[in-house]
C-alpha positions as CSV (number, residue, x, y, z in Angstrom):
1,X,136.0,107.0,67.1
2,X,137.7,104.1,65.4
3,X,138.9,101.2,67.8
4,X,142.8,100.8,67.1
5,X,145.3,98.2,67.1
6,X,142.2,95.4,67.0
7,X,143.5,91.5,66.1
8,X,141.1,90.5,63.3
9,X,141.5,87.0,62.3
10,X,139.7,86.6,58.4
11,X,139.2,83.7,56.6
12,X,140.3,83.6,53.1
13,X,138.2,81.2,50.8
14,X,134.7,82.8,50.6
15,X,135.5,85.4,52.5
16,X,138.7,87.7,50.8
17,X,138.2,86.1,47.5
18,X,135.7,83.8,46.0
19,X,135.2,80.2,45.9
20,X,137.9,78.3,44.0
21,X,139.6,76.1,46.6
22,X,142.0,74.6,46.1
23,X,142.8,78.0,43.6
24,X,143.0,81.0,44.6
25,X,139.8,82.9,43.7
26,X,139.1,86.6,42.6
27,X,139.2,88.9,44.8
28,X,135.6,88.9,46.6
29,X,136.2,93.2,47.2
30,X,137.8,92.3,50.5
31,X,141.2,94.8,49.3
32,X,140.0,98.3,50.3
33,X,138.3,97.3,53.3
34,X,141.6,95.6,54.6
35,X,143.7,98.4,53.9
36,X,141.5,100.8,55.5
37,X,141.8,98.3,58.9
38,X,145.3,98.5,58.8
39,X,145.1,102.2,58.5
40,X,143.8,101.9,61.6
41,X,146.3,100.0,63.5
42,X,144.6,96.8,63.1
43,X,146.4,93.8,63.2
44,X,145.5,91.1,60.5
45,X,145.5,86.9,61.4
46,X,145.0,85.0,58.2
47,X,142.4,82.6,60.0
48,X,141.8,79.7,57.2
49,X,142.0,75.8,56.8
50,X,144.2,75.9,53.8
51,X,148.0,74.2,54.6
52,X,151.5,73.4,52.8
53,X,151.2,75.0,49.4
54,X,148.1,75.9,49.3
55,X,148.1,78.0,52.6
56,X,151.7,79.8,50.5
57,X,149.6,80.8,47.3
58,X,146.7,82.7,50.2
59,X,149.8,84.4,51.9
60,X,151.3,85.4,48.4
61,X,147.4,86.8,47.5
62,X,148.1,89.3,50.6
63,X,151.5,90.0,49.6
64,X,151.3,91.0,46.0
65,X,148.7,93.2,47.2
66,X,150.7,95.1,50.0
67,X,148.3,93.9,53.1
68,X,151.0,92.6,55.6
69,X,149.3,90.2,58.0
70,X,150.7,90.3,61.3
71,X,150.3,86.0,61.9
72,X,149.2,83.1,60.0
73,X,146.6,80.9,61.8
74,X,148.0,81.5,65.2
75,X,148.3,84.8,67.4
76,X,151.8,85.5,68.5
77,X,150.9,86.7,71.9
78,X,148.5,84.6,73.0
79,X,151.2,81.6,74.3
80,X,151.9,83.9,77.1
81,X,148.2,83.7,78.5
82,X,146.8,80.0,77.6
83,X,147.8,77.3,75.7
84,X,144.2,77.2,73.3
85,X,145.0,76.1,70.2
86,X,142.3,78.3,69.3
87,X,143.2,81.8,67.6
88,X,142.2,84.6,70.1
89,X,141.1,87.5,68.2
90,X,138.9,90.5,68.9
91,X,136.9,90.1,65.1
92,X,136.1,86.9,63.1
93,X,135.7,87.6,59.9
94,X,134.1,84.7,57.6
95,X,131.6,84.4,55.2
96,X,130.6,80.9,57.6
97,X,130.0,82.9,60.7
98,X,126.3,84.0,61.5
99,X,125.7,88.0,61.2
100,X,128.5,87.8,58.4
101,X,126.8,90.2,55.3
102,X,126.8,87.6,52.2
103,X,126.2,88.1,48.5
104,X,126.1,86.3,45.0
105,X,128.4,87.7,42.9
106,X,127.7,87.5,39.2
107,X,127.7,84.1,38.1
108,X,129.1,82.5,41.2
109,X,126.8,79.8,42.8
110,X,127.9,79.8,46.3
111,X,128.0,82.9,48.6
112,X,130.7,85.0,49.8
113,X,131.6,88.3,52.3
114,X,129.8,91.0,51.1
115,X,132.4,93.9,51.9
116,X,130.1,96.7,51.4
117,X,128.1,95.4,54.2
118,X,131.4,94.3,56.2
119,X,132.6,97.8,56.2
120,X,129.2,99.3,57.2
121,X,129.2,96.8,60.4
122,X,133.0,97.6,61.0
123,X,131.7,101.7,61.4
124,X,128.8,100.9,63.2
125,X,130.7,98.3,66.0
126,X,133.6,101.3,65.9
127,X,136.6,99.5,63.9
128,X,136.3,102.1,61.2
129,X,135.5,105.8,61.1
């Protein structure tokens, strides 16, 4: 049985789409994954350092491809709780964190989220079916 309504806070450079920073990079296969999540009733923080402009063109990656997140580097109900300024979520997803599945994709030089290994985890910890 799939846990639902989860916060999952995911990074965005290295983790959704490849190293380009400060461009956006390709897709790293992040899309099905992410859709299936919010199929679930999980609820998507964009989690990432990027700011100003930069932080737009990662919110406009989600957008054009119909993956509403639910906050932007913040969780809306935490204020009424603590006053961390870190994001409370029950998943971190980024290709930084230790345990996160990596890979080289063809031709890149620095690793990113593997997603076929992401989704396997998410079934066995219970986020997916």
């Amino acid at each position: 049985m799939a846990i639902h309504n989860a916060i999952i806070a995911i990074d965005f450079d290295g983790t959704v789409v490849t190293h380009a920073y400060p461009k956006v990079g390709e897709d790293a296969g992040a899309v099905p994954v992410l859709k299936d999540l919010l199929a679930h009733g999980c609820r998507l923080i964009l989690y990432t350092m990027r700011s100003g402009a930069l932080l737009e063109d990662a919110e406009n990656w989600f957008k054009e491809r119909e993956i509403p997140l639910w906050a932007v580097n913040s969780n809306p109900k935490q204020g009424s709780w603590t006053s961390s300024p870190k994001v409370h979520a029950d998943l971190y997803i980024d290709d930084s964190a230790l345990g996160c599945p990596i890979c080289f994709p063809l031709g890149e030089s620095r690793p990113v989220a593997d997603w076929e290994g992401i989704r396997k985890r998410l079934v066995e910890e219970g986020f997916l079916d």
